[in-house]
C-alpha atoms as one frame of an Amber mdcrd trajectory, in Angstrom:
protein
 -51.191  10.686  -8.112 -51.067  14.306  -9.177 -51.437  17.382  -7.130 -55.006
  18.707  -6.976 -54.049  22.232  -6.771 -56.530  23.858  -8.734 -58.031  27.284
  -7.155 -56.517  30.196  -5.497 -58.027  29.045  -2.487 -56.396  25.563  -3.054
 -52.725  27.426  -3.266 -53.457  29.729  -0.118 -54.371  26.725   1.800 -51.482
  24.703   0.955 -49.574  27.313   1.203 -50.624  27.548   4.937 -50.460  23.843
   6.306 -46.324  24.093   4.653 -46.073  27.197   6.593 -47.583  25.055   9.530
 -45.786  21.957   8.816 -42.277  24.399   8.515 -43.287  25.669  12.164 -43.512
  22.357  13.169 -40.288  21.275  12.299 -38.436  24.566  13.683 -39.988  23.546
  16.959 -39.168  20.379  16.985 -35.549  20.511  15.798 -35.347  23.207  18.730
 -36.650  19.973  21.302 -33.847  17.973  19.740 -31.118  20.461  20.656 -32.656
  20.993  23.868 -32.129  17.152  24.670 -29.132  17.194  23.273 -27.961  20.058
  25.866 -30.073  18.018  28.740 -27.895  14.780  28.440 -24.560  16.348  28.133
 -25.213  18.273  31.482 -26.088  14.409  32.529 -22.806  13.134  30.747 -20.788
  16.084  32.278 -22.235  16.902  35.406 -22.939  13.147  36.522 -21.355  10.695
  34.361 -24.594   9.476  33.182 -24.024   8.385  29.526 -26.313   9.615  27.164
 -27.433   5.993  25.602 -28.270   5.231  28.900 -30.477   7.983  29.781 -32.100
   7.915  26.600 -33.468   4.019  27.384 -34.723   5.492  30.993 -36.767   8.597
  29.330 -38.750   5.869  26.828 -38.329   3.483  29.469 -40.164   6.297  31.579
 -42.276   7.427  29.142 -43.960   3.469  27.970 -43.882   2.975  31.638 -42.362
  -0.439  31.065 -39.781  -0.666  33.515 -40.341  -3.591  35.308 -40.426  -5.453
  31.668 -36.989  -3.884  30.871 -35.785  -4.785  34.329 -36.986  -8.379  33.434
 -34.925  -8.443  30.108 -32.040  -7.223  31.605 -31.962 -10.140  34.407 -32.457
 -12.397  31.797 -28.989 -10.960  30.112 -27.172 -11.041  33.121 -28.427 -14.712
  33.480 -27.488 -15.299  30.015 -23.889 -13.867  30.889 -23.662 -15.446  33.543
 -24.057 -18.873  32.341 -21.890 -18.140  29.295 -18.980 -17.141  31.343
């Protein structure tokens, strides 16, 4: 499909939602470092491995704890009965 960038007006808005969408992007690469400084004070600070903190923040924010809590039981079943 081809652009439909016909009018002045057409450039000046596009030209604002990739000055928008650019903004975006700034912002949220500046989130990313953010975490990234957040779980090594948690790596350094407390020994709290990163991968692991990661699955309790989405773990925290699907609220599905108890069903995680379920799978891993079902693991340590698993390993159990394998070893």
């Amino acid at each position: 499909m081809p652009m439909s960038i016909v009018t002045d007006e057409d450039r000046r808005k596009v030209k604002e939602y990739l000055k928008q969408a650019l903004s975006v992007q700034r912002a949220i690469d500046e989130s990313r470092a953010e975490m990234r400084d957040i779980l090594d004070v948690l790596k350094n600070d407390h020994d709290i491995k990163p991968s692991i903190a990661r699955k309790v923040l989405k773990a925290m924010e699907k609220g599905n704890f108890p069903e995680i809590r379920n799978q891993n039981e079902e693991l340590e079943d698993l390993y159990a009965i394998a070893n």
